[in-house]
DSSP file (Angstrom, degrees, kcal/mol; ACC not computed):
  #  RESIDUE AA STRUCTURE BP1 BP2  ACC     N-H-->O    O-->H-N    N-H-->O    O-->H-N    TCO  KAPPA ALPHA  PHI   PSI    X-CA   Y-CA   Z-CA
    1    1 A X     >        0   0    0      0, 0.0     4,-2.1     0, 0.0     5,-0.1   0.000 360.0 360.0 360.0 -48.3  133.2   74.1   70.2
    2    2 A X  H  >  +     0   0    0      1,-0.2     4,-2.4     2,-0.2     5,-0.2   0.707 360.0  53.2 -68.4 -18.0  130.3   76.6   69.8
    3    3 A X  H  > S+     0   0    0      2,-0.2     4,-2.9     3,-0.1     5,-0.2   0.962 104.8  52.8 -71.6 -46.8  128.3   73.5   68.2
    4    4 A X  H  > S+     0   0    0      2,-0.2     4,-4.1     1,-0.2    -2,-0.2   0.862 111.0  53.5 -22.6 -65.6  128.8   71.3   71.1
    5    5 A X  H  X S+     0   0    0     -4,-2.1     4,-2.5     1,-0.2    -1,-0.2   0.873 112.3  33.9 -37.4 -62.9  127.6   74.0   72.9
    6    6 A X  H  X S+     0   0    0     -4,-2.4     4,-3.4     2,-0.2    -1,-0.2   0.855 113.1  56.2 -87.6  -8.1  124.6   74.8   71.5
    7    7 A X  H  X S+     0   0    0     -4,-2.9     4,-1.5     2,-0.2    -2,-0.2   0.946 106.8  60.9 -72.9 -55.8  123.5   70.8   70.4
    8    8 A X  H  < S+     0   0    0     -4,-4.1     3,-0.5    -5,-0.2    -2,-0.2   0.747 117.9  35.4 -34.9 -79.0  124.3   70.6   75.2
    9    9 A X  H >< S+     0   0    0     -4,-2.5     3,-1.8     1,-0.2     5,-0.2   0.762 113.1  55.1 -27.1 -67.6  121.2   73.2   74.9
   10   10 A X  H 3< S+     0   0    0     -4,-3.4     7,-0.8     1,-0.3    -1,-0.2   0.818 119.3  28.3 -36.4 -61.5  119.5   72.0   72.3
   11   11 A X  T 3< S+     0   0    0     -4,-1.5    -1,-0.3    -3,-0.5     2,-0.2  -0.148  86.9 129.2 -94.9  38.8  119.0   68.4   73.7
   12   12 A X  S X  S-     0   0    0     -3,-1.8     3,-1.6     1,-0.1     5,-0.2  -0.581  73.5-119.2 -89.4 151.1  119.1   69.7   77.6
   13   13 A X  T 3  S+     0   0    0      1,-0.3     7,-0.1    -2,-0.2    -1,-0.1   0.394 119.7  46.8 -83.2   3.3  115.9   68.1   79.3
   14   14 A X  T 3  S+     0   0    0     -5,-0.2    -1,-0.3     6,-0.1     2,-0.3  -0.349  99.6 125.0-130.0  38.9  114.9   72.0   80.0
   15   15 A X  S X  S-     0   0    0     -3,-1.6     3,-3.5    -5,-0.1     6,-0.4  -0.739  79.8 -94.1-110.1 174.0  115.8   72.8   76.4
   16   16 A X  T 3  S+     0   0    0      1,-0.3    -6,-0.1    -2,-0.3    -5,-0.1   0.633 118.9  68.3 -45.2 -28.1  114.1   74.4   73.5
   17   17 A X  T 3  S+     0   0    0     -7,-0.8     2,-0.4    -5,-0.2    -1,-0.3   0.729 105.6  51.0 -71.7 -10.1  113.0   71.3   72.1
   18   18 A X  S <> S-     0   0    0     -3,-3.5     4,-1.5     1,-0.1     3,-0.4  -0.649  85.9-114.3-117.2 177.2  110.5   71.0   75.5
   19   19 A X  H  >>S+     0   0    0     -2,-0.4     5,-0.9     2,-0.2     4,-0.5   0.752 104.7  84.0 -74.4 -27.2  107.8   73.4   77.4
   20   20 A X  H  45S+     0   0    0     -5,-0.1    53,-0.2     1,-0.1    -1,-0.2   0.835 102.5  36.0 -53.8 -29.7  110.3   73.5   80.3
   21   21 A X  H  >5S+     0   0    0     -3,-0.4     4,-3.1    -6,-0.4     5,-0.2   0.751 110.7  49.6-105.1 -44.8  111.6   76.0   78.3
   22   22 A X  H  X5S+     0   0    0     -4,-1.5     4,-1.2    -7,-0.2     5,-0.3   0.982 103.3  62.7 -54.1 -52.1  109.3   77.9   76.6
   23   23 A X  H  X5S+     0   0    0     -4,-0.5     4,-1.2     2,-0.2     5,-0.3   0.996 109.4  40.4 -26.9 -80.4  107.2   78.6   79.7
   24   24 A X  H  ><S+     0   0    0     -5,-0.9     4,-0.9     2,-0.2    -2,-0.2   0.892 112.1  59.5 -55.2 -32.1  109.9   80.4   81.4
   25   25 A X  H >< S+     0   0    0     -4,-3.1     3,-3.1     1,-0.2    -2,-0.2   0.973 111.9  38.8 -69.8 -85.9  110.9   82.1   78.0
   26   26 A X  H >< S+     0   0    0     -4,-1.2     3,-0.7     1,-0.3     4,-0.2   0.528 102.4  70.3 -50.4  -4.4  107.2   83.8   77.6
   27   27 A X  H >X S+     0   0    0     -4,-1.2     3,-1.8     1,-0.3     4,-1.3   0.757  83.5  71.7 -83.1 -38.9  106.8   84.6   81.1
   28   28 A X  T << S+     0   0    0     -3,-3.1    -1,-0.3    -4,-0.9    -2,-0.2   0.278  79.3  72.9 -55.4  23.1  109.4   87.2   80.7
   29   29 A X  T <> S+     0   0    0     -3,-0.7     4,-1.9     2,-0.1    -1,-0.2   0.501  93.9  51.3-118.4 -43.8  107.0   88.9   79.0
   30   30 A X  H X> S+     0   0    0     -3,-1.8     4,-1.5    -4,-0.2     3,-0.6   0.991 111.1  53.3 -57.1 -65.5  105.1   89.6   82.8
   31   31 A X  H 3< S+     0   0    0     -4,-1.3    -1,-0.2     1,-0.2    -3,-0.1   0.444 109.7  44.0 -84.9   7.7  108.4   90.9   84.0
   32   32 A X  H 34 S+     0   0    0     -5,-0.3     4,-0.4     2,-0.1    -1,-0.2   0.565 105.7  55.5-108.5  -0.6  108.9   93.3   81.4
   33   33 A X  H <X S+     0   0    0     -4,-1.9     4,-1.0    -3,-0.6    -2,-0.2   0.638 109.2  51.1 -84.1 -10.7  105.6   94.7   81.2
   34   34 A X  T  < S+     0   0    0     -4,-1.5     4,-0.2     2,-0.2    -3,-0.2   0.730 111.6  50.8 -88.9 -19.3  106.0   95.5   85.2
   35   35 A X  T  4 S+     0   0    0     -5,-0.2    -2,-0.2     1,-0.2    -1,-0.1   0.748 107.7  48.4 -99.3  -0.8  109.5   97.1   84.1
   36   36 A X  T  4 S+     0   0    0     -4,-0.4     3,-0.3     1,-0.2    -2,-0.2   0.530 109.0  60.3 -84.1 -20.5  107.6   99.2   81.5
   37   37 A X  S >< S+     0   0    0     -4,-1.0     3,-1.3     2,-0.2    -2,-0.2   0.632  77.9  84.2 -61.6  -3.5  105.1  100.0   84.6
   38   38 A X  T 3  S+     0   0    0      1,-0.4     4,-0.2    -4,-0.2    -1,-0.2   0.888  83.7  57.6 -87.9 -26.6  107.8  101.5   86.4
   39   39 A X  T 3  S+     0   0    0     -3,-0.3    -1,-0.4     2,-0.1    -2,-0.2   0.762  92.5  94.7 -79.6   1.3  107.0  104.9   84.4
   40   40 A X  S <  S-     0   0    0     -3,-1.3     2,-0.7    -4,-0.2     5,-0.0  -0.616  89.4 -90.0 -73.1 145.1  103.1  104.8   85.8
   41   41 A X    >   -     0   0    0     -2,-0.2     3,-1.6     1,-0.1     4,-0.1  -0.449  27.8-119.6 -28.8  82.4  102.3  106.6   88.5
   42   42 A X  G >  S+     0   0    0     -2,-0.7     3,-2.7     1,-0.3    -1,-0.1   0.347 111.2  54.1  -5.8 -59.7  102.4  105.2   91.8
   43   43 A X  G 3  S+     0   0    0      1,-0.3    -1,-0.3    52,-0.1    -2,-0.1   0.503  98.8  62.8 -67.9  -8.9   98.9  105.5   92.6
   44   44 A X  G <  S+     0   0    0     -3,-1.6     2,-0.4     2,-0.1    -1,-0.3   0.071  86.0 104.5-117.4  16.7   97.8  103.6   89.3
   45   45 A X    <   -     0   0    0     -3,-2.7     2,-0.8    -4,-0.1    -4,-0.0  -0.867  64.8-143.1 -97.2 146.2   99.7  100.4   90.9
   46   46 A X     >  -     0   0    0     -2,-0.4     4,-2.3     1,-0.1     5,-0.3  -0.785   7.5-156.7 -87.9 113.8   97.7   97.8   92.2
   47   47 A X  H  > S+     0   0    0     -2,-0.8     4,-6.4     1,-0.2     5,-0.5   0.921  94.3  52.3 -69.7 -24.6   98.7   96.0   95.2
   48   48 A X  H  > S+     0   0    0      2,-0.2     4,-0.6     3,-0.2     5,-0.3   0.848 107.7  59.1 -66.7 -40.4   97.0   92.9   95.0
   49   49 A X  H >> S+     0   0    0      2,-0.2     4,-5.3     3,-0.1     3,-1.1   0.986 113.0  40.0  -3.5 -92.6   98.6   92.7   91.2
   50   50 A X  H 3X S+     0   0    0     -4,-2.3     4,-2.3     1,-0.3     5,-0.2   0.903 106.6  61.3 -66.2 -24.8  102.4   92.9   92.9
   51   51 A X  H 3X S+     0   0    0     -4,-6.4     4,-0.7    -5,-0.3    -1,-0.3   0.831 112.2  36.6 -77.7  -8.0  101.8   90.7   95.7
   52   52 A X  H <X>S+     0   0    0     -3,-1.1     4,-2.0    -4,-0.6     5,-0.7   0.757 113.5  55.5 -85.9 -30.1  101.0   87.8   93.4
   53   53 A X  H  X5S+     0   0    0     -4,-5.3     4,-2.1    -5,-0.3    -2,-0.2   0.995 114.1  44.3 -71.8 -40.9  103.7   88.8   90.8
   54   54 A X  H  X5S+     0   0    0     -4,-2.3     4,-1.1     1,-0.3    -1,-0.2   0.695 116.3  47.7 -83.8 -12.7  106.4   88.7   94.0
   55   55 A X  H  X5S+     0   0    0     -4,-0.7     4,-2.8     2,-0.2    -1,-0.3   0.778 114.8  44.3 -77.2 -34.3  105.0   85.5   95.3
   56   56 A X  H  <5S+     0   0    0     -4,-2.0     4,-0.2     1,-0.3    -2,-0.2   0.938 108.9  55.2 -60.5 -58.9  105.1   84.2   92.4
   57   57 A X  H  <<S+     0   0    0     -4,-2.1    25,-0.3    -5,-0.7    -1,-0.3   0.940 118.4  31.8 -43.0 -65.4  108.1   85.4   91.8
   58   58 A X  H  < S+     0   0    0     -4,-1.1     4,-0.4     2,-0.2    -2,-0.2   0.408 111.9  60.9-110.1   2.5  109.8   83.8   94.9
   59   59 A X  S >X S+     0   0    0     -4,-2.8     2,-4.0     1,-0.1     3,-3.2   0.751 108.6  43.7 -77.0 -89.9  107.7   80.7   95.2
   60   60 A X  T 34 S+     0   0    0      1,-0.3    18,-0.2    -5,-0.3    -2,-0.2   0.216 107.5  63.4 -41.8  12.9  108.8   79.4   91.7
   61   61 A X  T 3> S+     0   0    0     -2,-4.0     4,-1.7    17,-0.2    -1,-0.3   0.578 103.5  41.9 -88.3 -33.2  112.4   80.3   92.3
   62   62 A X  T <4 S+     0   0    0     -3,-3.2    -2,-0.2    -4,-0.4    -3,-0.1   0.689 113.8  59.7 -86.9  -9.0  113.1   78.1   95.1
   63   63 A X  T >X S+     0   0    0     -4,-1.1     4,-1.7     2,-0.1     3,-1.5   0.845 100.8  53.8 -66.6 -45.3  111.0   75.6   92.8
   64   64 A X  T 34 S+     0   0    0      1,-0.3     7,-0.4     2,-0.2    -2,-0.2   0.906 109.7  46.8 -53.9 -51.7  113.5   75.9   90.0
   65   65 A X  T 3< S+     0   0    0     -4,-1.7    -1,-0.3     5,-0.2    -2,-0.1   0.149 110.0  54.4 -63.0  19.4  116.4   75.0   92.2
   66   66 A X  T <4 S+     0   0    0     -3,-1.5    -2,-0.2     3,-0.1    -3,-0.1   0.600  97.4  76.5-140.2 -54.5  114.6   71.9   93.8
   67   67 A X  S  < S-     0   0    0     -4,-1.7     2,-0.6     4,-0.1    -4,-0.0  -0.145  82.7 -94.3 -73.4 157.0  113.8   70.3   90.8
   68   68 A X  S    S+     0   0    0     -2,-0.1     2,-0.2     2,-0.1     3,-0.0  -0.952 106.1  24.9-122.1 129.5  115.8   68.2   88.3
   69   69 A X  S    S-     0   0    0     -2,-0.6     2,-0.2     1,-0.1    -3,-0.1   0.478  98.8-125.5 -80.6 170.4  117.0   69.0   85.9
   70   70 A X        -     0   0    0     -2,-0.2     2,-0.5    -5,-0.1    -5,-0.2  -0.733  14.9-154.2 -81.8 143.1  117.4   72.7   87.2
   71   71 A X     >  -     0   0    0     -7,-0.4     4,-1.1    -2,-0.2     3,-0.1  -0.988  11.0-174.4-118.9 107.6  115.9   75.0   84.8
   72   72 A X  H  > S+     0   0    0     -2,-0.5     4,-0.7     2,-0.3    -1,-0.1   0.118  85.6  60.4-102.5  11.2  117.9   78.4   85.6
   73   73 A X  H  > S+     0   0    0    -53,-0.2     4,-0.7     3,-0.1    -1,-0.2   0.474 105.5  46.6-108.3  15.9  115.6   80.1   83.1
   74   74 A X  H  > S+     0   0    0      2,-0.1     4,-1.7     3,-0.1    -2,-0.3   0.766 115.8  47.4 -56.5 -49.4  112.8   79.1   85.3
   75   75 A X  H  X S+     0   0    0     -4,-1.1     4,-1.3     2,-0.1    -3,-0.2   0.853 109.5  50.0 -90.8 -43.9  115.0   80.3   88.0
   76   76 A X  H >X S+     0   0    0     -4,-0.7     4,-1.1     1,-0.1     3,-1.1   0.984 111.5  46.0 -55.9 -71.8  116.1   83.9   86.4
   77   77 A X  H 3X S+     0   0    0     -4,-0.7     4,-3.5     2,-0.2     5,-0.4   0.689 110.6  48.3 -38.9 -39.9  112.8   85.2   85.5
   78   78 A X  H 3X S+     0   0    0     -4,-1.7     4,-1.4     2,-0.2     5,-0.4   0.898 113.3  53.2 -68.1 -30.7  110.9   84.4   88.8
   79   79 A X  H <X S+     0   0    0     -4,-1.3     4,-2.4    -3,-1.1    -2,-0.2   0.970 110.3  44.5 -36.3 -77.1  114.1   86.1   90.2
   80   80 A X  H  X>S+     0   0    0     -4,-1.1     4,-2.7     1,-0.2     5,-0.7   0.901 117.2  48.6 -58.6 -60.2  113.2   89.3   87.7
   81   81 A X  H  X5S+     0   0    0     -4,-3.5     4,-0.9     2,-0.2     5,-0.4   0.925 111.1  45.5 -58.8 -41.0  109.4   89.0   88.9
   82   82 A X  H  X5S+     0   0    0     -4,-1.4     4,-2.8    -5,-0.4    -2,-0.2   0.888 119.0  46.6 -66.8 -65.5  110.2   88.8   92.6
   83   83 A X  H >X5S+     0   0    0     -4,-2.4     4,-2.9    -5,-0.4     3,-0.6   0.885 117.1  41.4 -17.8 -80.5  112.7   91.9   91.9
   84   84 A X  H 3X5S+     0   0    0     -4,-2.7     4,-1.5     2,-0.3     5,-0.3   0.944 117.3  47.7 -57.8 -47.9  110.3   93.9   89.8
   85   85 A X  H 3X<S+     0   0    0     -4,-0.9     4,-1.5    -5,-0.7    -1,-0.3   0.894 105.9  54.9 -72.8 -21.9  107.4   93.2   92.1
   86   86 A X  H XX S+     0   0    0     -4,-2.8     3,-1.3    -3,-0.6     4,-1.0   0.955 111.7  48.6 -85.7 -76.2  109.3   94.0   95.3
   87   87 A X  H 3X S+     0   0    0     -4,-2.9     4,-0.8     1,-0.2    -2,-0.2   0.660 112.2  52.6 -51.7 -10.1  110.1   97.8   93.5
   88   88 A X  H 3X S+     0   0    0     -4,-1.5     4,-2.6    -5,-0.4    -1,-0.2   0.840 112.6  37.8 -84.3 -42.0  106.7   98.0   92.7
   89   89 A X  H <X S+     0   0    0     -4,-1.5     4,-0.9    -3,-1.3    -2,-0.2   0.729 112.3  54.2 -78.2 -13.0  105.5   97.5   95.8
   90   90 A X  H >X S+     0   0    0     -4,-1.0     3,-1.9     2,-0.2     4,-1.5   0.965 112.4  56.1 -75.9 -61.7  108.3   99.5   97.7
   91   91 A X  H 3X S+     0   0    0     -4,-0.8     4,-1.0     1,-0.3    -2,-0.2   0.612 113.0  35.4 -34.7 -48.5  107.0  102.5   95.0
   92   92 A X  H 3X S+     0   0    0     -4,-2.6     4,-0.7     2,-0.2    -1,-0.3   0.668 110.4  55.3-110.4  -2.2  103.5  102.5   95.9
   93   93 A X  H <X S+     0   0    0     -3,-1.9     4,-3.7    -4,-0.9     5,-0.5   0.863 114.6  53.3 -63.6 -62.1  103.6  101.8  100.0
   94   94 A X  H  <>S+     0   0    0     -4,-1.5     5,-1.3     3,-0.2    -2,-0.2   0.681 112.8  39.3 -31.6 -37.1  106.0  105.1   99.6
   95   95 A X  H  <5S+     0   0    0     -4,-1.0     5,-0.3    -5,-0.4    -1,-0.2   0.738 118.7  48.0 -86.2 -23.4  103.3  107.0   97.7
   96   96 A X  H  <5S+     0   0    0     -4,-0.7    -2,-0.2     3,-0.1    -3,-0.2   0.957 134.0   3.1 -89.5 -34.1  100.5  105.7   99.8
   97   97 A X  T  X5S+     0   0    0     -4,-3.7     4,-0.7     2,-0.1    -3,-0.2   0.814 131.8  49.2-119.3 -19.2  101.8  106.3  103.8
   98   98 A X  H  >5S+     0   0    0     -5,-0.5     4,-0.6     2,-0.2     5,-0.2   0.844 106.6  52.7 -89.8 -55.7  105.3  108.1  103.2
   99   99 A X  H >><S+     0   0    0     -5,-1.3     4,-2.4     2,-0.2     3,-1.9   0.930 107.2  52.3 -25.4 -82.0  104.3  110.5  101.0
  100  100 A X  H 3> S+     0   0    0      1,-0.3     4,-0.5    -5,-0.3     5,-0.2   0.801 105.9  51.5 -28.2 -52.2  101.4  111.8  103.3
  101  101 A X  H 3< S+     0   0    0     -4,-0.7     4,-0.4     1,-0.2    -1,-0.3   0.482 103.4  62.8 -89.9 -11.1  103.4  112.3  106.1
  102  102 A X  H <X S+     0   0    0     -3,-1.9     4,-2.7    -4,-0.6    -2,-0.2   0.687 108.9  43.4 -72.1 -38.3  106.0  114.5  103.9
  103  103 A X  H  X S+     0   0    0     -4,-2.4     4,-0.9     2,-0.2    -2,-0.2   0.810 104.7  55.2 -91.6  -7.2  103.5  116.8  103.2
  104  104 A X  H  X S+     0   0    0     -4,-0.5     4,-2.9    -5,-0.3     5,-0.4   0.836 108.4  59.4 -77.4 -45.3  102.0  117.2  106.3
  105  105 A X  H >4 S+     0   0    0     -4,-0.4     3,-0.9     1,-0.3     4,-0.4   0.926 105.9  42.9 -29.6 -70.9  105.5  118.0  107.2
  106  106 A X  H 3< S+     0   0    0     -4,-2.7    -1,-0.3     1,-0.2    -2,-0.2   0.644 104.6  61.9 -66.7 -17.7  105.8  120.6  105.1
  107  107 A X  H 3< S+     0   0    0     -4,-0.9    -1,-0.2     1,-0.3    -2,-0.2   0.717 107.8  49.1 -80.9 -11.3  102.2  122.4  105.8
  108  108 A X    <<        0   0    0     -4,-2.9    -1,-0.3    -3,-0.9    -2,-0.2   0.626 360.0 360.0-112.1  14.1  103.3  122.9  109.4
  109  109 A X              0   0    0     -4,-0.4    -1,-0.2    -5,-0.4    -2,-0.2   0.552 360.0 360.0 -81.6 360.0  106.6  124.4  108.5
């Protein structure tokens, strides 16, 4: 059963034998260097950086579903990039105007 299995992978028209997979495979590589950013500082993210990684991210998700065959590890990663790039970007919109207005808070109490 488990052979079956992996020869269905193996020969899948988005399987290892093509670029349809490998693509999507090394691209994780993007969304885990943003989830080794998540220890930098706020101030040392770039937005123009995370708005492409979350467009990116959620253009080329709804691409993965549309086309055939569907490549659902096309479709997880951009998932993982829109994700990661939407916490990057809530993280540093928080440090740039949220942030500010907490401390002003606190100087006139």
């Amino acid at each position: 059963m488990a052979a079956s299995k992996f020869q269905a992978l193996w020969n899948h028209p988005a399987g290892p034998k093509t670029i349809h997979f490998w693509a999507p495979t090394f691209k994780w590589g993007i969304s885990i260097a943003n989830i080794a950013d998540f220890a930098k500082p706020p101030e040392k993210i770039s937005y123009p950086q995370q708005i492409a990684v979350t467009c990116t991210g959620v253009i080329w998700t709804r691409y993965s579903t549309v086309i055939t065959p569907k490549n659902w590890n096309l479709f997880s990663v951009n998932v993982a990039m829109a994700g990661t790039g939407i916490y990057q970007l809530a993280r540093k919109i928080r440090h740039d105007y949220f942030s500010e207005e907490e401390e002003l808070v606190a100087k006139e109490s």
